[in-house]
ZAGU-901793 format. One line per 8 residues: number of its first residue (from 1); for each residue y, x, z of N, C-alpha, C. Coordinates in Angstrom, 1 decimal, padded with zeros to 4 digits. Layout:
BEGIN
NUM) Y:X:Z:Y:X:Z:Y:X:Z  ... $
This chain:
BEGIN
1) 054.9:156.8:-032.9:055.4:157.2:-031.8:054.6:156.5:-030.7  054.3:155.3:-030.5:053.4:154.9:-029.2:052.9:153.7:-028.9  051.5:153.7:-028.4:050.8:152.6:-028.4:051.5:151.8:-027.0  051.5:150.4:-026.9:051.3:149.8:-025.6:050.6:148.6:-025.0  050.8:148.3:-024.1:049.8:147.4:-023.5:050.5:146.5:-022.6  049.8:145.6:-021.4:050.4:145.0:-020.7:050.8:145.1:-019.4  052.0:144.4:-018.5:051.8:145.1:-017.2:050.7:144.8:-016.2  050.1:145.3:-015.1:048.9:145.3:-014.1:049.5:144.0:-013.2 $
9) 049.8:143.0:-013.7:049.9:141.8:-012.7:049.3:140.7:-013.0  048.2:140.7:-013.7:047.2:139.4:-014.5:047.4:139.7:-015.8  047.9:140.9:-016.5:048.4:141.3:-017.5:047.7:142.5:-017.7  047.2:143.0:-019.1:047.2:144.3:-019.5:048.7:145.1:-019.1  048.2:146.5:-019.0:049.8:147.9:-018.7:050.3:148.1:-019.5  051.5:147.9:-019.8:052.4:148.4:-021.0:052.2:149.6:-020.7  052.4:150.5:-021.6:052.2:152.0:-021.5:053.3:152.8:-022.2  054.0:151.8:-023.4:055.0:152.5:-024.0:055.7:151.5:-024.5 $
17) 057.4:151.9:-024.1:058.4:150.7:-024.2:059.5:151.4:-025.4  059.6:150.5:-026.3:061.8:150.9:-026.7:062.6:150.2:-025.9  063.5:151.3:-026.0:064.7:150.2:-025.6:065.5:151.0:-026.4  066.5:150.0:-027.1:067.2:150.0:-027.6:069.0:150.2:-027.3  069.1:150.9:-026.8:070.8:151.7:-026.5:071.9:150.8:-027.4  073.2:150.4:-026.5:074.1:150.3:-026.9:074.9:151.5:-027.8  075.6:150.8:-028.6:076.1:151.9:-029.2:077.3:152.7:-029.4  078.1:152.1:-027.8:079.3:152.6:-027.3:079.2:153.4:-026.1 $
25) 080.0:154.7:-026.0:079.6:155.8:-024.8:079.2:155.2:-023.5  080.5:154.1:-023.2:081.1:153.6:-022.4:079.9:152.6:-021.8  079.3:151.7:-022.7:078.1:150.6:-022.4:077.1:151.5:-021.9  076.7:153.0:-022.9:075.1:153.1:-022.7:075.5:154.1:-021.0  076.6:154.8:-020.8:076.6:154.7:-019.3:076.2:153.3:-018.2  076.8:152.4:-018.6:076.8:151.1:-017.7:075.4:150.5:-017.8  074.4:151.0:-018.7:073.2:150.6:-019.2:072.6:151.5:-018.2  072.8:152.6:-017.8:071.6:153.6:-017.3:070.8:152.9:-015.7 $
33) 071.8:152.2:-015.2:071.0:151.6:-013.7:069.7:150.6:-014.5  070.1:150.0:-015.3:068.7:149.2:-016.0:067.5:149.9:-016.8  067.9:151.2:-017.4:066.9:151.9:-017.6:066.5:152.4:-016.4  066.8:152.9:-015.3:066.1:153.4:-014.3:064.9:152.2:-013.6  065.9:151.0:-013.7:065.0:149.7:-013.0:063.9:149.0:-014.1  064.0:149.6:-015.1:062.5:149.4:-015.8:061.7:150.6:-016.0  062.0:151.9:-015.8:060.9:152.8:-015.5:060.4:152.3:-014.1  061.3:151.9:-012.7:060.6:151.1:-011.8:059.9:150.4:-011.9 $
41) 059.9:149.4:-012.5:059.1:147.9:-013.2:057.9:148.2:-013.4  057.4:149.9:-014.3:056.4:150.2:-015.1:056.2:151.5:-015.3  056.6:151.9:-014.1:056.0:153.6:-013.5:055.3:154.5:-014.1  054.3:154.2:-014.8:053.1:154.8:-015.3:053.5:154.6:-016.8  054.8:153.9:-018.1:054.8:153.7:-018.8:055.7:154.6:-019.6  055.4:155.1:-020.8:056.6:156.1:-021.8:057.9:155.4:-022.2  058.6:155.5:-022.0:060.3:154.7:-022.4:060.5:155.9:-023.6  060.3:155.3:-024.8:061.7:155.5:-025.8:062.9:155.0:-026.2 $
49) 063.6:155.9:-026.4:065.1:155.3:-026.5:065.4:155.4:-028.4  065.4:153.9:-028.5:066.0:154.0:-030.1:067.7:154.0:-030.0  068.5:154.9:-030.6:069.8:155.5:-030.3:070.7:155.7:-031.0  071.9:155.8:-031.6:072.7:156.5:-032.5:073.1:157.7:-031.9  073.0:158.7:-032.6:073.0:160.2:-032.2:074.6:160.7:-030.8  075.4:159.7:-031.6:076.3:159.7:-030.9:076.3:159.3:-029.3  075.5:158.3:-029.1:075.2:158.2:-027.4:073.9:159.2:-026.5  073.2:159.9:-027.4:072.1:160.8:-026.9:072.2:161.6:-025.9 $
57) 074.1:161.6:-025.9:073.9:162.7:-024.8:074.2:162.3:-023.2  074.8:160.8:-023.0:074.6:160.3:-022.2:072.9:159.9:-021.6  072.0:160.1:-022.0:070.1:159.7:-021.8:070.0:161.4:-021.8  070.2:162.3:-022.1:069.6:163.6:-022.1:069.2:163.6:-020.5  068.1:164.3:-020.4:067.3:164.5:-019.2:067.2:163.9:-017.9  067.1:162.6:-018.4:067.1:161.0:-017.4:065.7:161.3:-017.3  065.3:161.4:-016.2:064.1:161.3:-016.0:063.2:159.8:-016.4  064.2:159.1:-016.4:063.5:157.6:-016.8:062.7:157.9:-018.2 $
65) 063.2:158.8:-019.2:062.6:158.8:-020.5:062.1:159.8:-021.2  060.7:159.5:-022.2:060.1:160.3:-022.5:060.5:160.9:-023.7  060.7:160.1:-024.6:062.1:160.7:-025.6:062.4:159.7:-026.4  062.7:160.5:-027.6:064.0:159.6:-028.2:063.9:159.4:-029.8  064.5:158.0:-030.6:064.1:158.3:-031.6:065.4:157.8:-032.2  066.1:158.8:-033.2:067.0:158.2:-033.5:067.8:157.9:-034.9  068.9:156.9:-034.7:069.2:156.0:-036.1:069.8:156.9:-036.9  069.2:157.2:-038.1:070.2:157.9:-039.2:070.9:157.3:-039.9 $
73) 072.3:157.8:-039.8:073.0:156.8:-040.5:073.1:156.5:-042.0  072.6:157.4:-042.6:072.5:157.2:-044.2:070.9:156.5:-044.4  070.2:157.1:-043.8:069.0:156.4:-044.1:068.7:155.3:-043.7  069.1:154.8:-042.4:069.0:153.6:-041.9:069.8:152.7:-041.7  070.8:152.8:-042.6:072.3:151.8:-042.9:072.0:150.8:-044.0  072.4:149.8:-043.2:072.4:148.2:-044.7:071.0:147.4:-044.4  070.8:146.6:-045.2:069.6:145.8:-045.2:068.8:146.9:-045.2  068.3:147.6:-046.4:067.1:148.4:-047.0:066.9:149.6:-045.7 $
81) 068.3:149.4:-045.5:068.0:150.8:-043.8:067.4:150.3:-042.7  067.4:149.1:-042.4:066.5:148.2:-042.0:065.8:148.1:-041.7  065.0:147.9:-043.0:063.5:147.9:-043.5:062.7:148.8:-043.4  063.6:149.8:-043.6:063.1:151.4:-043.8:062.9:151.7:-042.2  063.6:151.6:-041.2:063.5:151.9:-040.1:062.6:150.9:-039.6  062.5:149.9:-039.5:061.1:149.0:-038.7:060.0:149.1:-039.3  060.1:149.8:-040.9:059.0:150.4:-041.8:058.4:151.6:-040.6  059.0:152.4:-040.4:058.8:154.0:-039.5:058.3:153.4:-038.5 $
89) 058.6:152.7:-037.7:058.1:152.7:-037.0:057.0:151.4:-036.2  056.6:150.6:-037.7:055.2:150.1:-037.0:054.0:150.6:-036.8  053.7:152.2:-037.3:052.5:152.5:-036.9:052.8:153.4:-035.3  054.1:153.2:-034.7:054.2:153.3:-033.3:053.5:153.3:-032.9  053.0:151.4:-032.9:052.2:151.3:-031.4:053.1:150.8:-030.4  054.4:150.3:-030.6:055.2:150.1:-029.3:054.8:148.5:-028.5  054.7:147.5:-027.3:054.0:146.4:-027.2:055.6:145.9:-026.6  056.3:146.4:-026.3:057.4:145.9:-025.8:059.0:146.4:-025.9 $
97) 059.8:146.0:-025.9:061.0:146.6:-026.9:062.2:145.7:-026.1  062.7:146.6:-025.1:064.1:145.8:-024.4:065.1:146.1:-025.1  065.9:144.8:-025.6:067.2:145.2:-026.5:068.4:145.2:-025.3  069.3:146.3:-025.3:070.5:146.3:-024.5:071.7:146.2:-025.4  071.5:146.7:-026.8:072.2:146.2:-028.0:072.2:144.8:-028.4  073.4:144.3:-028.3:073.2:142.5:-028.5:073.4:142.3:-029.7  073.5:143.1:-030.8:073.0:142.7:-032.5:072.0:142.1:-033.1  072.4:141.1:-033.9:071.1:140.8:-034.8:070.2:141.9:-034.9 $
105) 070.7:142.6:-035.7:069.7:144.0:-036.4:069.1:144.6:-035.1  069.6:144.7:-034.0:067.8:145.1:-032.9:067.1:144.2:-033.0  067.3:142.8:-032.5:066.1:142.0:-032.6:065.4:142.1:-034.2  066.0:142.2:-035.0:065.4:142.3:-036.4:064.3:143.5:-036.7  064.9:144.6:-036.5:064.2:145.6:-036.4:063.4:145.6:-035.3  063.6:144.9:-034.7:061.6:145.0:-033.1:060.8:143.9:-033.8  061.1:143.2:-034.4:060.5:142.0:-035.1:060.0:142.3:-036.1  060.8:143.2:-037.3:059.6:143.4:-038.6:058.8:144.8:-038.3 $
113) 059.0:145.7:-037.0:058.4:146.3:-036.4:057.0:146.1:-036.1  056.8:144.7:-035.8:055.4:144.2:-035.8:055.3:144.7:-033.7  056.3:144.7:-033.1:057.0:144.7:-031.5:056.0:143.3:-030.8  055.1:143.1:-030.3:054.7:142.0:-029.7:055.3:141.3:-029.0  056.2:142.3:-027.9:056.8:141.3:-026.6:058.3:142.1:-027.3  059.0:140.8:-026.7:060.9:141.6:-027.6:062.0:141.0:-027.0  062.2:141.5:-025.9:063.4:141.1:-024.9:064.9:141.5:-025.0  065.6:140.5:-024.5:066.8:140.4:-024.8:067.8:139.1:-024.9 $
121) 068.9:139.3:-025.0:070.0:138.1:-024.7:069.7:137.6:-026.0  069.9:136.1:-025.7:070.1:135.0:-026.3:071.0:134.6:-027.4  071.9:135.6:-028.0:073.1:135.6:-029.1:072.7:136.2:-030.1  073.8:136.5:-031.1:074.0:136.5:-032.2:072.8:135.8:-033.5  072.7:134.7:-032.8:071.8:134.0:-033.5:069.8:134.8:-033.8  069.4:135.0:-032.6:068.8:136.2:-032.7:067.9:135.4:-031.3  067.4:134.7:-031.4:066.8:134.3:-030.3:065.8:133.7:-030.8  065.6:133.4:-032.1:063.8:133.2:-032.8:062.9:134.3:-033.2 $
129) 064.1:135.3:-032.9:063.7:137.1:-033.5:062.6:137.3:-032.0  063.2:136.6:-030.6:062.7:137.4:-029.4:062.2:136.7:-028.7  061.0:137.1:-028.1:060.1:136.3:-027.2:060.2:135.7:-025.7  061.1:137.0:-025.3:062.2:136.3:-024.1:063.7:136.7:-024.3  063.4:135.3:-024.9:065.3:135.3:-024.6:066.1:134.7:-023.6  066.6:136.2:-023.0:067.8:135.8:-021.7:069.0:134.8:-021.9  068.8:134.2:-021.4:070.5:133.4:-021.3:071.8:134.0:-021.1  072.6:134.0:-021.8:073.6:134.2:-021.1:074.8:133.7:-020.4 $
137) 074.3:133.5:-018.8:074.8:132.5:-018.2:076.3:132.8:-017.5  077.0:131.8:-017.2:078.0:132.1:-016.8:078.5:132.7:-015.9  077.3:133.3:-014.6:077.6:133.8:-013.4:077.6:135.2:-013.6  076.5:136.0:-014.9:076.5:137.0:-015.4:077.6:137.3:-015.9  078.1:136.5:-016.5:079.4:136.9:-017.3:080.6:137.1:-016.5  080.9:137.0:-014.9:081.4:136.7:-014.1:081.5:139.1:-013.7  080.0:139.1:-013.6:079.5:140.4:-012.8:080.1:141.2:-014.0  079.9:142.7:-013.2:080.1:144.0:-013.8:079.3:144.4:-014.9 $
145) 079.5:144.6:-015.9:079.0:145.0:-017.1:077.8:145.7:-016.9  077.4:146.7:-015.8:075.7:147.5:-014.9:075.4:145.9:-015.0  075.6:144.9:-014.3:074.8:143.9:-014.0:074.0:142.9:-015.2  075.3:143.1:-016.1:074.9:142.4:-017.5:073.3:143.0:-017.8  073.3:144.6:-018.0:071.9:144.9:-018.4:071.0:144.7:-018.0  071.5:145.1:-016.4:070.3:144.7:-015.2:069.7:143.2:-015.3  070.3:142.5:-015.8:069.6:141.0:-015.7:068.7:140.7:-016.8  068.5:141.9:-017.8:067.2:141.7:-018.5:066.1:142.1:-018.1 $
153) 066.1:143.1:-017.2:065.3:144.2:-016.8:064.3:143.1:-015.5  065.6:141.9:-014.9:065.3:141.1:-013.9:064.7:140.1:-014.6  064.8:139.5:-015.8:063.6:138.7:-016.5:062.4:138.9:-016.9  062.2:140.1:-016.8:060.9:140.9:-017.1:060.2:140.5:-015.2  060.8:140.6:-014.1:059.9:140.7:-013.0:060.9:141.5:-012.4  061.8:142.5:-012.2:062.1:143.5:-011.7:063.2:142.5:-010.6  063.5:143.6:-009.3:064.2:142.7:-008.2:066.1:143.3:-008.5  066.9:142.6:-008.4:067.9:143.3:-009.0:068.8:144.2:-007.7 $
161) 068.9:145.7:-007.9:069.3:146.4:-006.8:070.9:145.9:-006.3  071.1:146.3:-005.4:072.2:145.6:-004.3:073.4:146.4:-005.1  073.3:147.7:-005.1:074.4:148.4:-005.7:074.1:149.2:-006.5  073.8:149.1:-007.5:073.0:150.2:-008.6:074.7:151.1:-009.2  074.2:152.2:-009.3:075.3:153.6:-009.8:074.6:154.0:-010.9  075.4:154.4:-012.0:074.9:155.1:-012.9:074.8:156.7:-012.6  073.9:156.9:-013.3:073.8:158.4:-013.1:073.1:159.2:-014.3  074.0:160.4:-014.3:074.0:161.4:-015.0:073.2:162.5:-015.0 $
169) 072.3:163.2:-015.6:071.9:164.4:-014.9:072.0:165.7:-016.1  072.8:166.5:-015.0:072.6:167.7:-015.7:072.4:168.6:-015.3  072.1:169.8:-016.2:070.8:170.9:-016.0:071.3:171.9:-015.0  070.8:172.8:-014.5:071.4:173.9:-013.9:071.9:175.1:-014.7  071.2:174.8:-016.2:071.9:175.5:-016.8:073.4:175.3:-017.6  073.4:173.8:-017.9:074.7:173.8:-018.2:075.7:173.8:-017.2  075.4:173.1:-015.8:076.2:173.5:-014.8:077.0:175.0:-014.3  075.5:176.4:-014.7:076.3:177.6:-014.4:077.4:177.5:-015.9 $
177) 076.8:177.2:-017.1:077.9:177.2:-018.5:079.2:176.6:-018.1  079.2:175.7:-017.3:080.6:175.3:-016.9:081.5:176.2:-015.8  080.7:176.3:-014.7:081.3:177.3:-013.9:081.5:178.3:-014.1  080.3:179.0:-015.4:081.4:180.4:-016.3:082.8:180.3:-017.1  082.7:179.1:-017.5:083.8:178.6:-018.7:085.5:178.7:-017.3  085.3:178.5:-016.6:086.4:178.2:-015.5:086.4:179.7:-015.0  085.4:180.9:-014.8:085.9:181.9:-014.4:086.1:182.3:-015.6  085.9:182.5:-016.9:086.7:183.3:-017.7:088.2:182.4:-018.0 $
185) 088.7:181.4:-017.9:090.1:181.4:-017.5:090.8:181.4:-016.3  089.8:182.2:-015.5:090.8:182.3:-014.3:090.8:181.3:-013.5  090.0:180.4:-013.4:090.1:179.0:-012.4:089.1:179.0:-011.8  088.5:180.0:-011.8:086.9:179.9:-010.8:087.9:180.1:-009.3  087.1:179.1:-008.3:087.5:178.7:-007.3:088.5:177.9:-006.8  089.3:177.5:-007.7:090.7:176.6:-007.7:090.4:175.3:-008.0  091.5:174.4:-007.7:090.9:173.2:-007.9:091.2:172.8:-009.2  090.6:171.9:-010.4:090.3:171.5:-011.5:091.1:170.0:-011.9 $
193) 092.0:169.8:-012.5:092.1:168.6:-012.7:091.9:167.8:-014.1  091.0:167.5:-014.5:090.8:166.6:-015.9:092.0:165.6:-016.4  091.7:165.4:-017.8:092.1:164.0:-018.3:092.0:163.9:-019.6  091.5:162.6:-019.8:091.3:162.0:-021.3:092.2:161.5:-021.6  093.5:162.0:-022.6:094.1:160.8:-022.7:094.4:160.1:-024.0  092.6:160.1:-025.0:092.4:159.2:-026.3:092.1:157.9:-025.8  092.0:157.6:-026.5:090.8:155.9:-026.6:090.6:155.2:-028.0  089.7:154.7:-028.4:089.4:153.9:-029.3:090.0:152.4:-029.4 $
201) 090.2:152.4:-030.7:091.4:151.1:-030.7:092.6:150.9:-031.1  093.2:152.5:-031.3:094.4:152.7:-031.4:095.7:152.5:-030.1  096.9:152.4:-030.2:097.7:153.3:-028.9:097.6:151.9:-028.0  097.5:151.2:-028.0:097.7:150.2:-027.0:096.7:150.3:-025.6  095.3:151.0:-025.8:094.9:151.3:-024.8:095.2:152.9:-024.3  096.4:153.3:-024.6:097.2:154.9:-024.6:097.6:154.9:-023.1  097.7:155.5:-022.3:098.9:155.8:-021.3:099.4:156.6:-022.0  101.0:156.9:-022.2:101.8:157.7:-023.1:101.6:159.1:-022.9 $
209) 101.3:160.0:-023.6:100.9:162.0:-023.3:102.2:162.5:-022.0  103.2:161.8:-022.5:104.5:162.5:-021.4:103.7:162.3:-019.7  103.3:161.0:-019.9:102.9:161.0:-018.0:101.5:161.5:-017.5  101.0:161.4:-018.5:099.9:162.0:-018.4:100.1:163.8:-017.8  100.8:164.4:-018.7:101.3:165.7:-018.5:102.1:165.9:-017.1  102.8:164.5:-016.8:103.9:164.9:-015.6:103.0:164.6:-014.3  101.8:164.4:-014.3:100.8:163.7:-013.4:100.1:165.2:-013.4  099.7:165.8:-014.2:099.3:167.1:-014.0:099.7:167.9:-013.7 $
217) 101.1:167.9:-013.8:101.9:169.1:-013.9:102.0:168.8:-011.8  102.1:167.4:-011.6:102.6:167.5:-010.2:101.5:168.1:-009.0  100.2:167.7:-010.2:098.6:168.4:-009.4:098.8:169.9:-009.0  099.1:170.5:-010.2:098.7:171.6:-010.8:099.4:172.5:-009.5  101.1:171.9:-009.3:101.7:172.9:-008.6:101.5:172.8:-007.1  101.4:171.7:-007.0:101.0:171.5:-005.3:099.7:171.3:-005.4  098.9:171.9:-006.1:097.6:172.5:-005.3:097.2:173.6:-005.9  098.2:174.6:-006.8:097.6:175.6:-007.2:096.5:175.9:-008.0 $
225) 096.5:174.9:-008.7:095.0:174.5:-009.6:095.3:175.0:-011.2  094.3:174.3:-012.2:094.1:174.0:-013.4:094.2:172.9:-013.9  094.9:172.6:-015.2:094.5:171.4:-015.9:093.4:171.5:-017.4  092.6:170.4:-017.1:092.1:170.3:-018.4:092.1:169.4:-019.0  092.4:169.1:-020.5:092.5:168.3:-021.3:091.3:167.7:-022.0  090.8:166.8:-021.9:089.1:166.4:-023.0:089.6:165.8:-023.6  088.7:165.6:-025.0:089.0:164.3:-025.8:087.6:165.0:-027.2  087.6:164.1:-028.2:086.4:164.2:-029.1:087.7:164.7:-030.3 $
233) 087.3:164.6:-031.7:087.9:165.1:-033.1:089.3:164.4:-033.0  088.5:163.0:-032.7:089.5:161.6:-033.2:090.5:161.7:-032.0  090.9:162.5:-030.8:091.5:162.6:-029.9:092.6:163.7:-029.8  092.6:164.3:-030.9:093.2:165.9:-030.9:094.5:165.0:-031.1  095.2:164.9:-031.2:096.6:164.2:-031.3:097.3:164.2:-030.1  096.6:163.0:-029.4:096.8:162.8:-027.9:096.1:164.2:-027.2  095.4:164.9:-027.2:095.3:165.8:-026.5:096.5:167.3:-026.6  096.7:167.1:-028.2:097.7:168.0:-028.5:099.6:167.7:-027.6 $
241) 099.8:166.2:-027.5:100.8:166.1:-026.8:100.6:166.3:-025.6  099.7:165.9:-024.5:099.7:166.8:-023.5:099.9:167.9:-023.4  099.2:168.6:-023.7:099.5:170.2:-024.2:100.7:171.1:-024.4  101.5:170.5:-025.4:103.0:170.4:-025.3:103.9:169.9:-024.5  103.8:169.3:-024.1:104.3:169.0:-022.4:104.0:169.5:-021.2  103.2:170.5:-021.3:102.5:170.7:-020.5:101.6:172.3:-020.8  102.4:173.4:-021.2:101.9:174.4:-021.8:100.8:174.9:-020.9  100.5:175.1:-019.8:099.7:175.4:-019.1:097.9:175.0:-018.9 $
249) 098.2:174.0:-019.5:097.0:172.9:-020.0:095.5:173.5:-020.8  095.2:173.6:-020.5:093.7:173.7:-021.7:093.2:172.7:-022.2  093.5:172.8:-023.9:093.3:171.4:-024.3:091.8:171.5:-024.7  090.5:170.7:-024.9:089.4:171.0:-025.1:089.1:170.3:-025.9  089.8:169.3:-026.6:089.4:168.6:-027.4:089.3:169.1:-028.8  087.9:168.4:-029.0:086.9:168.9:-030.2:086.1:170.0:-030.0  086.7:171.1:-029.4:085.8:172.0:-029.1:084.5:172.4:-028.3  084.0:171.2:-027.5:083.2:171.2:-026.8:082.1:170.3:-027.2 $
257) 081.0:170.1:-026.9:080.0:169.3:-027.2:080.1:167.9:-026.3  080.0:167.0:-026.1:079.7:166.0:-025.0:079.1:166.5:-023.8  078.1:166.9:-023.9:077.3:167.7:-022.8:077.6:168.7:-022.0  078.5:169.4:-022.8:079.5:170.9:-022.2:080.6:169.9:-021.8  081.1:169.0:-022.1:082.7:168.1:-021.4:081.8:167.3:-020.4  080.9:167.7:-020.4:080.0:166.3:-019.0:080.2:167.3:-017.6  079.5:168.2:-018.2:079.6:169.6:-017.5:080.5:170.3:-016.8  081.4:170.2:-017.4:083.0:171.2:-017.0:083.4:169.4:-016.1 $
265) 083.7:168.3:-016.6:084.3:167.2:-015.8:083.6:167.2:-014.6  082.3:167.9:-014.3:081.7:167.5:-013.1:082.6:168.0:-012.0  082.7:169.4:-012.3:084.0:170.3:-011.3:085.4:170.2:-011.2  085.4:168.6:-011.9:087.1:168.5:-011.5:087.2:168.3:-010.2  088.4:168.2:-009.7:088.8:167.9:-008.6:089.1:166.0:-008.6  089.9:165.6:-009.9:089.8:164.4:-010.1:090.4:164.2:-011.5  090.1:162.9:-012.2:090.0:162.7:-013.9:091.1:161.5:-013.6  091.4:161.6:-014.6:092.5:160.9:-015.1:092.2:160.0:-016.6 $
273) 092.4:159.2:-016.5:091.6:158.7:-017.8:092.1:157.2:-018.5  092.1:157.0:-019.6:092.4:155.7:-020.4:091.2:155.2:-020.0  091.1:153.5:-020.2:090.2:152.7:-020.4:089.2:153.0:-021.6  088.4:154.2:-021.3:087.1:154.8:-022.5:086.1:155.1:-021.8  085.9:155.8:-023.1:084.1:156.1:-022.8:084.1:157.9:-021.8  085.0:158.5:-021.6:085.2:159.5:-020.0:085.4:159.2:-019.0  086.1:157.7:-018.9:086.0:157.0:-017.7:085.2:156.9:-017.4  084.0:156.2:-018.2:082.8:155.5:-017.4:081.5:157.3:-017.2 $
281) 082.0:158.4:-017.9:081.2:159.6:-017.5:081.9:159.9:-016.6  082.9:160.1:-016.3:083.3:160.8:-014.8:082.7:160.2:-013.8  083.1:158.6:-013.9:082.4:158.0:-012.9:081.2:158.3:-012.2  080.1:158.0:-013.5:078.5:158.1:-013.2:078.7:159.4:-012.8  079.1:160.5:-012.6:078.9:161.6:-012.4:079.5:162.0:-011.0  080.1:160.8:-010.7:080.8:161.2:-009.4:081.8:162.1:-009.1  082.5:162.2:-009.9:084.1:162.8:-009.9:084.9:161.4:-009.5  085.9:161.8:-008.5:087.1:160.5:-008.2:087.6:160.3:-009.5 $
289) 087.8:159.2:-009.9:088.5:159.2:-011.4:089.4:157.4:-010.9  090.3:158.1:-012.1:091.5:157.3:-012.2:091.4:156.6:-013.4  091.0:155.3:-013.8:091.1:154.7:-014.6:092.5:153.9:-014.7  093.0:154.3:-016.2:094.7:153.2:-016.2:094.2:152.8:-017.2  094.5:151.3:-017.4:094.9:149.8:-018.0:096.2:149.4:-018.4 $
């Protein structure tokens, strides 16, 4: 995948970086201000993204990156998956490798990589693996989870932005796919109201389906709108009791791709959402969104 070098400040140009993606929806959103502040850092250099297929679709067509290489889970699971994977990819060429994943196994894998330079926080016992290891100090620990990442990107040289946003980008063609999907039920031009109401962890991070439903239902009629329901496989439950409460509803869960639910949430009017990984896409995407705790 790619050779690199050092940066042009008394230094050879890095020319091609990994970074290494968290592997929760919800983080590798909160990660994307720090991927943009190290294509800043190193303008002229290729960023690949090492990934679980499952966060891919949050990095799709980030201009920050050149592409993508990603973890299989049968092949690259366990010690020997490992090996096999920092096997693939030492004839890279990679010179520098930002971990935003705080596991052992990134720093392990940029290390028997044969990775020269291997950045990242200072934990899980993983700080002989990396050549700069970040501290993790208390004032960080204090800031917003964007800032956590950003302060690696700020050990490397980079200046840390005042108010960095995450951001999403999507195509013009999924955009018209969404605003077809809303004229064939009848909601082209009306106002759109989302909500997620799964989450990972089981029901305690739930707002209950009943309010969720009675919250839309109050949208729906005093503004003459639509409701939509999102959620992934593991969410059809909770999306199915909205639904039932709420016959009017379009439930979408499972049937959509991530990318098609990025899509269609961009045209709500406003999201509704548990403490997940739709919270933090509506956000970066700039829909008002309602996060409940």
């Amino acid at each position: 995948m790619y050779l690199c070098a050092r940066r042009l400040t008394g230094k050879m140009a890095i020319k091609k970086i990994l970074v290494r993606a968290p592997n929760w929806i919800g983080d590798a959103v909160m990660c994307l201000p720090a991927l943009e502040s190290l294509k800043a850092l190193y303008p002229s250099s290729e960023i690949y993204l090492l990934a679980k297929p499952s966060v891919v679709p949050v990095f799709e067509n980030n201009p920050a990156l050149t592409g993508f290489i990603l973890i299989e889970g049968s092949r690259h699971r366990g010690f020997f998956g490992t090996l096999r994977l920092s096997r693939d990819m030492r004839s890279t060429g990679f010179d520098l490798a930002v971990l935003f994943q705080n596991a052992f196994g990134a720093a392990l894998v940029s290390f028997l990589a044969g990775i020269k330079e291997r950045v990242g926080y200072a934990r899980d016992m993983r700080s002989a693996l990396l050549t700069k290891a970040v501290p993790v100090s208390v004032e960080i620990k204090k800031k917003h989870q964007v800032f956590y990442y950003l302060n690696i990107i700020k050990a490397l040289g980079a200046k840390m932005p005042e108010n960095p946003v995450p951001k999403i980008y999507i195509t013009a063609t999924e955009a018209a796919s969404a605003r077809a999907f809303l004229e064939r039920e009848g909601l082209s031009g009306k106002p759109v109201f989302g909500a997620a109401p799964g989450a990972a962890f089981g029901p305690a991070k739930r707002w209950p389906v009943e309010r969720f439903a009675s919250v839309l239902k109050g949208l729906v009629d005093e503004y003459k709108g639509g409701a939509l329901v999102f959620g992934g496989p593991d969410d059809k439950e909770a999306c199915a009791g909205v639904k039932a409460a709420l016959p009017s509803a379009i439930d979408l869960s499972g049937k959509m791709t991530l990318r098609e639910s990025i899509a269609l949430v961009a045209l709500a009017s406003v999201f509704i959402t548990n403490d997940s990984g739709p919270m933090h896409l509506a956000a970066a995407i700039g829909v008002p969104t309602v996060g409940i705790f």
